[in-house]
KEDOBA-830072 format. One line per 5 residues: number of its first residue (from 1); their letters; for each residue x, y, z of C-alpha. Coordinates in steps of 0.5 Angstrom, whole numbers, plus 2048, in hexadecimal, padded with zeros to 3 digits. Layout:
<sites>
NUM> a> X:Y:Z  ...;
</sites>
This chain:
<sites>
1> xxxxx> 8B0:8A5:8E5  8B6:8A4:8E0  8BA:8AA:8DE  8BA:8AA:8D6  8C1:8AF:8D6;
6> xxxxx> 8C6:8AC:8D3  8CC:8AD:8D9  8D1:8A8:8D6  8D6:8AE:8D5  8D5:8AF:8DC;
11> xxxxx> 8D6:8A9:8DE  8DC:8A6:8DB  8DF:8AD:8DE  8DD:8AD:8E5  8DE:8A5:8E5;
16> xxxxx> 8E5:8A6:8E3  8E6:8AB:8E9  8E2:8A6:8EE  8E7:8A0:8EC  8EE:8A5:8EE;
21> xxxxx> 8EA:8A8:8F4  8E7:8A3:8F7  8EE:89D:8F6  8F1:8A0:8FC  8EC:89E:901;
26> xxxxx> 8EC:897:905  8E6:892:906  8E5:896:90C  8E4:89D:909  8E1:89C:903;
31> xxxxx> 8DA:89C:904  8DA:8A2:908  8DE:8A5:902  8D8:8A2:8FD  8D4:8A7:902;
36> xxxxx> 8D8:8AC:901  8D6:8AD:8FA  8CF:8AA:8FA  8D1:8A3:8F7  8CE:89D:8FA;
41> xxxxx> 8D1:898:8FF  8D4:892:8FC  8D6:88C:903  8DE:88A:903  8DB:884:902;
46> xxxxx> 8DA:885:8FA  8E1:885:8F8  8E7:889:8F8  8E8:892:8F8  8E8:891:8F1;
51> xxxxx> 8E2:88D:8F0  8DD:890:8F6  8DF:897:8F2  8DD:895:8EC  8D6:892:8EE;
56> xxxxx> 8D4:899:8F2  8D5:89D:8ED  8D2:898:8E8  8CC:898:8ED  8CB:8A0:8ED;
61> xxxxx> 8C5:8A2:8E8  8C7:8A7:8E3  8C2:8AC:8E7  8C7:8AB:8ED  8CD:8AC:8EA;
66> xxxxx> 8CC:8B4:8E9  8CD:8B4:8F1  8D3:8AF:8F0  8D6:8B4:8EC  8D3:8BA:8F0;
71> xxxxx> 8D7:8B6:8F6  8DD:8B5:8F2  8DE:8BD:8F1  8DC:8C0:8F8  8E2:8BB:8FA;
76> xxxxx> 8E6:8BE:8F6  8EE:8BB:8F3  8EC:8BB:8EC  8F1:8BD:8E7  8ED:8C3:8E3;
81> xxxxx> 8EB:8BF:8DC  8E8:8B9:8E0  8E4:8BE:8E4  8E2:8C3:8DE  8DF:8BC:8DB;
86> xxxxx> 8DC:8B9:8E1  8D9:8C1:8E2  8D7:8C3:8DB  8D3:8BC:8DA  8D0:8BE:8E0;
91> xxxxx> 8CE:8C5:8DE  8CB:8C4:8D7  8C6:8BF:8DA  8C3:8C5:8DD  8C2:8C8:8D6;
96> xxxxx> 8C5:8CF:8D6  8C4:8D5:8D1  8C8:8D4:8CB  8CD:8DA:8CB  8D0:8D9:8C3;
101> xxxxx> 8D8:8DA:8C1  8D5:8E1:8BE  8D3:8E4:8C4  8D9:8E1:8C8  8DF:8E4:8C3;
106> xxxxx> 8DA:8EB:8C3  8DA:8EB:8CA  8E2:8E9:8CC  8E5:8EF:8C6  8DF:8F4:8CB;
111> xxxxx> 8E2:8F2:8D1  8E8:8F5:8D4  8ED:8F0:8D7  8F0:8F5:8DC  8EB:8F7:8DE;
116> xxxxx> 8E9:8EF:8DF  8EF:8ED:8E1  8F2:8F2:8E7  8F2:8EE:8EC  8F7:8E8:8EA;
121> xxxxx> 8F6:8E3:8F0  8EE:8E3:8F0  8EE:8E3:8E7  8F3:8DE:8E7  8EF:8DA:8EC;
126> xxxxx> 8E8:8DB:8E8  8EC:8D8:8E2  8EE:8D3:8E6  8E7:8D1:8E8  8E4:8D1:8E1;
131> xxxxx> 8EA:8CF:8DC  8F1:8CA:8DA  8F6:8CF:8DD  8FC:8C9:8DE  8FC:8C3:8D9;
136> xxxxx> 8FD:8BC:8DB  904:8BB:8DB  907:8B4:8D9  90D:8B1:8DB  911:8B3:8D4;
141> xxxxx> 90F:8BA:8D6  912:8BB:8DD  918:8B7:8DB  919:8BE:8D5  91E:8C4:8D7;
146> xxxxx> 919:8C9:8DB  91B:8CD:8D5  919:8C9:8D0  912:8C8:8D3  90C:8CA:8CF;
151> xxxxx> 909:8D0:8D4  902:8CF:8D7  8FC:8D3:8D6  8FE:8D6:8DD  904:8D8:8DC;
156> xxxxx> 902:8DB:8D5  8FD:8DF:8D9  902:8E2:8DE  906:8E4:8D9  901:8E7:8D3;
161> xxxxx> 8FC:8EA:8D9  8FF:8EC:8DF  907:8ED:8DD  905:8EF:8D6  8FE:8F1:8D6;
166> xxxxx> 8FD:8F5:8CF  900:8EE:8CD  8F8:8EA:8CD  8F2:8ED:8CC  8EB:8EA:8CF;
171> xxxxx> 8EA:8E6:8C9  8F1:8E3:8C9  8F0:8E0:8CF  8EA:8DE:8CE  8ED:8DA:8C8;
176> xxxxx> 8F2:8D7:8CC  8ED:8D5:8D1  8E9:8D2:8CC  8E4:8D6:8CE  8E0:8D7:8C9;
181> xxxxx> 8DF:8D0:8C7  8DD:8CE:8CE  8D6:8CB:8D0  8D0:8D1:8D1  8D0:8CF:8D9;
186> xxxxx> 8D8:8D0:8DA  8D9:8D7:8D6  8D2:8DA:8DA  8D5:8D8:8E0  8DD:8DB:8DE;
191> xxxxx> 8D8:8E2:8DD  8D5:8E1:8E3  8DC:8E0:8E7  8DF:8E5:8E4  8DA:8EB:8E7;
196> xxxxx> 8DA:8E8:8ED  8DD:8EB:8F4  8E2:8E5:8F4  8E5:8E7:8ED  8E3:8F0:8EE;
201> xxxxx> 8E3:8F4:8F4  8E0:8F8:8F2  8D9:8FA:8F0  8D9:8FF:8EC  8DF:8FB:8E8;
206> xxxxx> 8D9:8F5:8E8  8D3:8F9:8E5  8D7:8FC:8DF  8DA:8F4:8DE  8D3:8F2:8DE;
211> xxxxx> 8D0:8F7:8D9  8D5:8F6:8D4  8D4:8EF:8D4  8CD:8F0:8D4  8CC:8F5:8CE;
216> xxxxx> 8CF:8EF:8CA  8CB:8E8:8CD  8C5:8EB:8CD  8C3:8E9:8C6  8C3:8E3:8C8;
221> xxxxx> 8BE:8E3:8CE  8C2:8E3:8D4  8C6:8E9:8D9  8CA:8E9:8DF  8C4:8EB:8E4;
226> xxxxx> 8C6:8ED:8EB  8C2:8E8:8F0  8C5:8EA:8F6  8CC:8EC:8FA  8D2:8E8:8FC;
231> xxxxx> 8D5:8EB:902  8D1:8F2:901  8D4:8F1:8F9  8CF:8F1:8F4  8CF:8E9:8F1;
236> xxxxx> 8CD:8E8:8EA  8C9:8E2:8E6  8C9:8E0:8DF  8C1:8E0:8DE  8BD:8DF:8D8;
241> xxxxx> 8B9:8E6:8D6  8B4:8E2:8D4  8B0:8E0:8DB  8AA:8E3:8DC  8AC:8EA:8DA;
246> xxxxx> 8B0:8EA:8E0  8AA:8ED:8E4  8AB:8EB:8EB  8A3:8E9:8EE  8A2:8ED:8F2;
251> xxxxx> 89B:8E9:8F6  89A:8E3:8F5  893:8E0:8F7  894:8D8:8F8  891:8D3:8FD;
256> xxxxx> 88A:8D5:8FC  885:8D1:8FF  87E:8D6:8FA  87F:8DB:8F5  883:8E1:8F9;
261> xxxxx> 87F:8E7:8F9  883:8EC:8F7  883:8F4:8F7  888:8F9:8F6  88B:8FE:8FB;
266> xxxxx> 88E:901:8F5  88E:900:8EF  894:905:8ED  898:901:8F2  895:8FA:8F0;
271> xxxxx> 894:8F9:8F7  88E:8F4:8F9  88A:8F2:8FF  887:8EB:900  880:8EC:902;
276> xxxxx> 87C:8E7:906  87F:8E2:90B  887:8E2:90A  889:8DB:90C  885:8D8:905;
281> xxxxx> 88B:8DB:901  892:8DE:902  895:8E3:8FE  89D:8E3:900  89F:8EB:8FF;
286> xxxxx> 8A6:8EB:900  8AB:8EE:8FC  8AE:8E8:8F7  8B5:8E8:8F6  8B9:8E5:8F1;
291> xxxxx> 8B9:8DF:8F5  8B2:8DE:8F4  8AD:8DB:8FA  8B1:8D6:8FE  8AD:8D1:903;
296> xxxxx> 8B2:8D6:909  8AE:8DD:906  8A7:8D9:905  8A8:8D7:90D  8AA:8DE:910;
301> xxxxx> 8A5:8E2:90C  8A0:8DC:910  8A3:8DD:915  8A3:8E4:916  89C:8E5:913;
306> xxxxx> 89A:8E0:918  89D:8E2:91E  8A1:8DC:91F  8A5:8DC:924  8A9:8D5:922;
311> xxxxx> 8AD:8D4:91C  8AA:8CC:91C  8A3:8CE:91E  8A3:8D3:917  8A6:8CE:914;
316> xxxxx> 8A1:8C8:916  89B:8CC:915  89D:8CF:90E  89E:8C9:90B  897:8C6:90E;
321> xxxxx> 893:8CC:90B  896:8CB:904  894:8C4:904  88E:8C6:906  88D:8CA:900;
326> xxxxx> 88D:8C4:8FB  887:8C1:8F8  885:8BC:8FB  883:8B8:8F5  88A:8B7:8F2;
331> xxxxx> 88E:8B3:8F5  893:8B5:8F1  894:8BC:8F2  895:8B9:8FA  899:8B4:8F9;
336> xxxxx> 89E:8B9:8F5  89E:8BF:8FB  89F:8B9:900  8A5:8B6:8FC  8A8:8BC:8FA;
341> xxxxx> 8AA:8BE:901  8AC:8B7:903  8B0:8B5:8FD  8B4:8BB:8FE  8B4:8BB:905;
346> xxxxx> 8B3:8C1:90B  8BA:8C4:90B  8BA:8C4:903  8B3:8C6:902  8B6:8CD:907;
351> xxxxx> 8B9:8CF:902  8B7:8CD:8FC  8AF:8D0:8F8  8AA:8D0:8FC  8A5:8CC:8F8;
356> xxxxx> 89E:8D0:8F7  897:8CE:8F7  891:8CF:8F4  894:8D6:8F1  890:8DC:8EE;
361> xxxxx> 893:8DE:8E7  88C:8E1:8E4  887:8E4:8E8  880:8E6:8E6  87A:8E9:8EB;
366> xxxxx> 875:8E6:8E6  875:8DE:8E5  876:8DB:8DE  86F:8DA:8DD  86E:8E1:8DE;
371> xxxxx> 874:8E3:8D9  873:8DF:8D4  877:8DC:8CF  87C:8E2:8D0  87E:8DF:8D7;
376> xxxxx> 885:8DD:8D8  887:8D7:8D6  88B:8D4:8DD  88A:8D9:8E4  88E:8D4:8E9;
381> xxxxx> 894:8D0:8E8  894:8C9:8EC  89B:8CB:8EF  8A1:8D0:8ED  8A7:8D1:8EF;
386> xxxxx> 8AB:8D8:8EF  8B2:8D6:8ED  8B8:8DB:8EF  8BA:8DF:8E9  8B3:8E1:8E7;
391> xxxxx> 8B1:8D9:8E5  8AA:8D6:8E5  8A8:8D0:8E6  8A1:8CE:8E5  89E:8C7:8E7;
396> xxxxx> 898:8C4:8E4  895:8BD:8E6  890:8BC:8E1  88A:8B7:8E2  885:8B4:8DC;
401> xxxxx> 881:8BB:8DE  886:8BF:8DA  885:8BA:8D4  87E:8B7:8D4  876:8B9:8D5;
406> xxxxx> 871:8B5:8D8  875:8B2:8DF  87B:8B0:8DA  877:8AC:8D6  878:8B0:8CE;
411> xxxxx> 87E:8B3:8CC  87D:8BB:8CC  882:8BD:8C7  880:8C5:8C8  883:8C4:8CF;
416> xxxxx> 888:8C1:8CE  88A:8C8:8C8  888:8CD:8CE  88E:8C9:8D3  892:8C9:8CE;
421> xxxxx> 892:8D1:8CD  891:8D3:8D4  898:8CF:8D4  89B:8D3:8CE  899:8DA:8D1;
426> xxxxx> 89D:8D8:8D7  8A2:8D7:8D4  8A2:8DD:8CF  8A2:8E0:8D6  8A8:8DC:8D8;
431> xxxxx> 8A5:8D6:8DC  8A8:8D0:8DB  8A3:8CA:8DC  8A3:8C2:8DE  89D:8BF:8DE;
436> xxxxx> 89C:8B9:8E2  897:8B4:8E0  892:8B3:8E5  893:8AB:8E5  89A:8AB:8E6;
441> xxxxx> 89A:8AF:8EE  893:8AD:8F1  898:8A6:8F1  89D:8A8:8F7  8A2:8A4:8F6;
446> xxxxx> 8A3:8A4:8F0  8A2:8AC:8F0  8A8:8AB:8F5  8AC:8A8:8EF  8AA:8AD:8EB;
451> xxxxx> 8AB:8B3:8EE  8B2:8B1:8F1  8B5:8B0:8EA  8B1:8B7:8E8  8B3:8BC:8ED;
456> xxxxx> 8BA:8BB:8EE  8BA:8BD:8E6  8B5:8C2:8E6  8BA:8C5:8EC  8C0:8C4:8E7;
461> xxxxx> 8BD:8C6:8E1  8BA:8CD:8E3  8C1:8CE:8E7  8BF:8CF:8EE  8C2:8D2:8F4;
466> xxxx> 8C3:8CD:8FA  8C2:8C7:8F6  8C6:8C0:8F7  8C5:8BA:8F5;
</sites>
């Protein structure tokens, strides 16, 4: 599979970073240096340090190069613009919401910049981490009077916010800062460090931090919601607030075997019992965080419902149940939970959405024969994943029945109509939805292609927590 994303950017900034950081090494040393950062092995044999460094990175894909980059960042020692480049290209290929220069400027002549800024050391290191505080200083510049040098952001941010503090307002630092023209991806992650525990030792402090930046970025889609806790701090995402009507599930049916038999305990309280013999379909009744189900929730709520003692026995027997869930007539849907698990591998799959078979969205205790043509378009999705933030991802592997009558013989246009409805009700609802053709997975090799290329985005794309490339 080739990536179609344009990395040419990316590649001549990190191409730049790897010449100077990979010179110092010796024939030696340099392929354990090419590991490090995830680009091939070329043999000493091959030619100088210089030419063995280029033909490694020429031979890195453009679908490698997001973890050579990612590598380049965890190891650190980068002046702040070239990481900001290398950071800011990255972030935009997950597609962020549009924050616009409007709602910013609004929004920092709201904020109160004391407030923000009472503790000087965990501000500044914020500031730090997300903007250009220091310029590159060329030899002419060092060689200046102290006195004649032209103060640096740092410096101009101690003197007109902390030693003077009614010099600045939010919306003069954010000017200096370059704020407001900054990429989507960067400005929400300010925010979100800005009311973070690292930054604000106080919780009361964070939520009317919040409130106020929420009051002005909710017209354009998106909040600062709580999704946890950092050191018994409430922690704060940026999330779009048009997900899914920001319901949590609160059961969900899957891994069915026959329709489920279902009945109401209480219908005040939307409690539901599965009648009949309970192995033909699972209903996962814990409360869903904002960190969505994970394979690790998934396992312990089978673990305990299952009263298995062993962690690797529940984890084993949980994988082979849900396997056996899938139609046996689609080699495709098969091939994709297999290589789901494989291509991400056991201890990332831990952390990472569990992936959800054969799920329930619409149940009706009569047939669709029974209710006619006002029977529900779609009643079970292929797979779905519960994404942290209140995220939904609906897989669906379409074979010639969704498409065609007569044992795929003629074309059924109707059909077709009724698919492509049930998909823009999902996402009325806040679903997204990925179709696979049935002849690109039933293959599993080339599903494994496919899917290695496909996975990794999806993960970047909708931001998940956990994921490395």
């Amino acid at each position: 599979m080739v990536d179609s994303r344009d990395r040419s950017a990316l590649r001549q900034l990190v191409g730049e970073v790897v010449s100077r950081r990979l010179s110092g090494n010796t024939h030696a040393t340099l392929n354990a240096a090419f590991e490090e950062l995830a680009m091939p092995h070329v043999p000493k044999e091959e030619g100088s340090l210089r030419v063995r460094i280029e033909r490694s990175f020429a031979q890195t894909s453009d679908s490698d190069l997001p973890r050579v980059a990612e590598r380049i960042l965890a190891q650190g020692n980068l002046n702040a613009a070239t990481r900001n480049g290398i950071e800011d290209l990255l972030w935009a290929e997950s597609s962020p919401p549009e924050i616009p220069k409007r709602i910013r400027r609004e929004l920092a002549r709201a904020l109160d910049l004391t407030a923000m800024a009472r503790n000087q050391a965990r501000f500044m290191a914020l500031l730090e981490r997300f903007w250009v505080l220091d310029p590159e200083e060329s030899l002419a510049d060092l060689l200046l009077p102290t006195a004649n040098r032209t103060p640096s952001l740092r410096q101009l941010i101690q003197q007109h916010v902390f030693r003077n503090q009614e010099d600045w307002s939010a919306e003069d630092l954010f000017e200096n800062l370059r704020a407001f023209e900054a990429g989507d991806a960067r400005f929400a992650r300010f925010l979100e460090g800005a009311v973070s525990a690292d930054v604000l030792l106080d919780e009361p402090a964070q939520r009317q931090l919040v409130d106020v930046i929420n009051e002005r970025l909710r017209s354009a889609g998106i909040e600062l919601r709580e999704t946890g806790t950092d050191g018994g701090y409430p922690r704060f995402t940026m999330v779009s607030t048009r997900l899914a009507d920001n319901r949590r599930p609160k059961n969900v049916i899957f891994a069915s075997l026959t329709k489920p038999d279902i009945r109401f305990l209480s219908a005040v309280d939307n409690d539901i019992e599965i009648v009949g013999d309970p192995d033909n379909v699972l209903v996962y009744d814990r409360e869903i965080t904002g960190d969505g189900i994970r394979w690790r929730d998934l396992q312990s709520w089978w673990q305990d419902t299952q009263q298995i003692s062993s962690e690797a026995e529940a984890k084993k027997t949980l994988y082979h149940r849900l396997r056996r869930s899938l139609p046996g007539n689609s080699p495709g849907q098969r091939n994709l939970f297999e290589l789901y698990h494989q291509i991400l591998g056991p201890a990332a799959v831990y952390d990472l959405p569990a992936l959800l078979p054969e799920v329930w969205l619409h149940w009706d205790h009569k047939t669709v024969r029974e209710r006619g043509p006002e029977a529900l378009l779609r009643s079970r999705m292929d797979f779905l994943l519960l994404l942290p933030h209140g995220q939904r991802i609906v897989f669906e592997v379409d074979g010639s029945q969704h498409y065609t009558r007569d044992d795929g013989q003629v074309p059924d246009s109707s059909k077709y109509a009724e698919m492509v409805a049930g998909d823009r009700d999902l996402k009325l609802r806040g679903y997204e939805v990925f179709r696979f053709g049935h002849d690109e997975l039933k293959d599993a090799e080339y599903a494994r292609g496919l899917l290695h290329e496909f996975l990794p985005a999806l993960f970047q794309r909708f931001d998940v927590n956990g994921w490395t490339r």
